[in-house]
Short mmCIF file of the C-alpha atoms (twelve columns), coordinates in Angstrom:
data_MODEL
# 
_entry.id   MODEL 
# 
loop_
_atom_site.group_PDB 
_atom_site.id 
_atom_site.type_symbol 
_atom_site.label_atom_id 
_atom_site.label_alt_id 
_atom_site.label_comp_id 
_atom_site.label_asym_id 
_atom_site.label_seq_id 
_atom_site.Cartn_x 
_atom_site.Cartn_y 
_atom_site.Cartn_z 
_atom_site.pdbx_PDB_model_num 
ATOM 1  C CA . UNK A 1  -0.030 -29.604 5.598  1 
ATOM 2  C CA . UNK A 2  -2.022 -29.600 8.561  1 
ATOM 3  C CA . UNK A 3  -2.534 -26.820 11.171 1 
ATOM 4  C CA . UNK A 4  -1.655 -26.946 14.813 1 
ATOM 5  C CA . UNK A 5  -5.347 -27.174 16.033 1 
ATOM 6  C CA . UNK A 6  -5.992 -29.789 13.339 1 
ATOM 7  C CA . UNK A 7  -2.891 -31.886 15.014 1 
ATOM 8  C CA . UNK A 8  -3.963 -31.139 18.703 1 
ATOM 9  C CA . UNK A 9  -7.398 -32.341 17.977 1 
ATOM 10 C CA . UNK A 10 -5.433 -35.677 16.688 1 
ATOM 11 C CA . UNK A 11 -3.351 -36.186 20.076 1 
ATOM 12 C CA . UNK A 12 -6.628 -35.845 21.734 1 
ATOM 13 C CA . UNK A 13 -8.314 -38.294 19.793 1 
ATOM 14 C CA . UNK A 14 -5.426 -40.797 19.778 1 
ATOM 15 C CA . UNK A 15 -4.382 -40.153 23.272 1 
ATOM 16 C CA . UNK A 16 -8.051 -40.083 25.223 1 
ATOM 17 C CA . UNK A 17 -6.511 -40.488 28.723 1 
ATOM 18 C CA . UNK A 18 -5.665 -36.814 28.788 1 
ATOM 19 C CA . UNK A 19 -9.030 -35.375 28.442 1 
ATOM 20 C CA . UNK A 20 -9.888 -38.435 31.171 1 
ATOM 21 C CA . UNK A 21 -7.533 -36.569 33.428 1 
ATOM 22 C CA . UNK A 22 -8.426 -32.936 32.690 1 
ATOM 23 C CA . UNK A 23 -5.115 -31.940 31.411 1 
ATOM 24 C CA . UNK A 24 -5.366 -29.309 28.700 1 
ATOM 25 C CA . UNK A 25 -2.877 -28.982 25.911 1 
ATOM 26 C CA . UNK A 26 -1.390 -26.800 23.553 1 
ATOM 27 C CA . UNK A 27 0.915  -27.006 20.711 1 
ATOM 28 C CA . UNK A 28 3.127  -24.902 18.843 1 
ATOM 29 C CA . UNK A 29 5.891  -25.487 16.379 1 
ATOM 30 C CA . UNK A 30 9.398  -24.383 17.034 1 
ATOM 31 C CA . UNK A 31 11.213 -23.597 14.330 1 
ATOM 32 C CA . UNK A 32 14.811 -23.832 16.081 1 
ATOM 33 C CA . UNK A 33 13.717 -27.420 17.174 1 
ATOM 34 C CA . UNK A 34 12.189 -27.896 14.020 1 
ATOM 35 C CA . UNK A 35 9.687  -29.740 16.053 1 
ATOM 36 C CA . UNK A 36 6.223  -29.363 17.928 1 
ATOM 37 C CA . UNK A 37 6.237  -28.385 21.623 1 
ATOM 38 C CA . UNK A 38 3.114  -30.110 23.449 1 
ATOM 39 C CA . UNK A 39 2.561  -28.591 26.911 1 
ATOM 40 C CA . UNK A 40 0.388  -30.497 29.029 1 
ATOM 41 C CA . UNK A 41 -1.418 -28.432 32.149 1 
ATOM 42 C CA . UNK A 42 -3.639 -29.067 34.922 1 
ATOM 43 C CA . UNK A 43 -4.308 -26.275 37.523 1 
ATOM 44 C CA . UNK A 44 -1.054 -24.237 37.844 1 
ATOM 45 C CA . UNK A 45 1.073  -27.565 36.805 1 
ATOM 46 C CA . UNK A 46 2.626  -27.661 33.415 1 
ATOM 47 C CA . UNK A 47 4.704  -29.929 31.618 1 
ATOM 48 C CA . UNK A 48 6.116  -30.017 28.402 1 
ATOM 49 C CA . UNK A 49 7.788  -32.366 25.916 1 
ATOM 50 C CA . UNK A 50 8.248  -32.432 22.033 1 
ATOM 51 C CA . UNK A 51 6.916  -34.120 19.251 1 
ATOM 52 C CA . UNK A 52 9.300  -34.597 15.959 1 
ATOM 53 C CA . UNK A 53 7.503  -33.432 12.956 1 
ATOM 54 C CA . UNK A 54 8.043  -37.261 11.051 1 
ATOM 55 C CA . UNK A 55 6.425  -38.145 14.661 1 
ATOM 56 C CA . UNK A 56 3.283  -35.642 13.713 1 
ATOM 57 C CA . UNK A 57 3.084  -36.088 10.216 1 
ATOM 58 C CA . UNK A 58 2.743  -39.954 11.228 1 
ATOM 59 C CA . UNK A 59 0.058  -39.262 14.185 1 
ATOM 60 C CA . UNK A 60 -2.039 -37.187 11.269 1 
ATOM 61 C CA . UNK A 61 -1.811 -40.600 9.819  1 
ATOM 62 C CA . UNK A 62 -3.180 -42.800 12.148 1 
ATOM 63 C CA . UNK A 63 0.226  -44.062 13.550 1 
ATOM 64 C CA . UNK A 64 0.322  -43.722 17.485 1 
ATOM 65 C CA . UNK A 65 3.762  -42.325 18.234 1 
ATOM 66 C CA . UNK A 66 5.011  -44.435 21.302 1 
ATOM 67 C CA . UNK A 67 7.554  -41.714 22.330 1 
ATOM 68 C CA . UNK A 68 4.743  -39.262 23.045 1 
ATOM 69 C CA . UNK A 69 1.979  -42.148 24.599 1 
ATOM 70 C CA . UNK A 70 4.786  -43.179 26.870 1 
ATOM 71 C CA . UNK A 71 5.343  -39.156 27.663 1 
ATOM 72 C CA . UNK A 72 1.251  -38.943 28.528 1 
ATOM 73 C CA . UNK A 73 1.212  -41.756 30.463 1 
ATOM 74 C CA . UNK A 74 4.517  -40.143 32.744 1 
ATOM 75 C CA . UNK A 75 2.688  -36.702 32.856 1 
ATOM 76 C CA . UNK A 76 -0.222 -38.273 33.974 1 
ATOM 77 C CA . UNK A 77 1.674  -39.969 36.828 1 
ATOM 78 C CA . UNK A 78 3.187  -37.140 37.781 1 
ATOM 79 C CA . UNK A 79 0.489  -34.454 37.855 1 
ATOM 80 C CA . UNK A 80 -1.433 -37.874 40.379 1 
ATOM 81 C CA . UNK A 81 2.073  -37.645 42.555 1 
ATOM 82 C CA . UNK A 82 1.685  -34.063 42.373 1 
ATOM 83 C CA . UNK A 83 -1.913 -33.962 43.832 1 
ATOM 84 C CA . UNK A 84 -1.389 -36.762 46.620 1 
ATOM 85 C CA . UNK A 85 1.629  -34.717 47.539 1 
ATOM 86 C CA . UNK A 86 -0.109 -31.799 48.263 1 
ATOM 87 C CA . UNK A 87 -3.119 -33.345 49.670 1 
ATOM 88 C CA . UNK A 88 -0.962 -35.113 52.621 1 
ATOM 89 C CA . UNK A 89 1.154  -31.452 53.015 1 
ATOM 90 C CA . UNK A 90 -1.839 -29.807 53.752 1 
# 
């Protein structure tokens, strides 16, 4: 068993680009969803997604889940749209 700071520290490690793009995370495990919710912030953003607990127990492995890098690489895009949005509204 592993604890949820333990497994955040992993995503980090696996998943540089988000410390690259100053998005903090946190994760906590849902019981109902028997699954880990990863939200994803930068400024007053957030996002959130899930990560299936064969998906964690794999990243604690080594294995890079490609669910959750393709779900980084989206936030990341979006939190950019976000900012060039509101740099050309203001």
């Amino acid at each position: 068993m592993y604890s949820m700071n333990a497994l955040q520290a992993k995503i980090s490690e696996m998943y540089p680009e988000i410390g690259e793009h100053h998005l903090s995370m946190s994760v906590d495990f849902s019981e109902k969803k028997n699954a880990y919710i990863l939200k994803f912030r930068r400024g007053a953003d957030e996002l959130t997604t899930h990560l299936e607990k064969h998906d964690a127990d794999e990243c604690m492995n080594g294995v890079k889940c490609v669910y959750l890098g393709v779900q980084v690489v989206q936030f990341i895009k979006n939190f950019e749209e976000r900012r060039e949005f509101e740099k050309k509204a203001a």
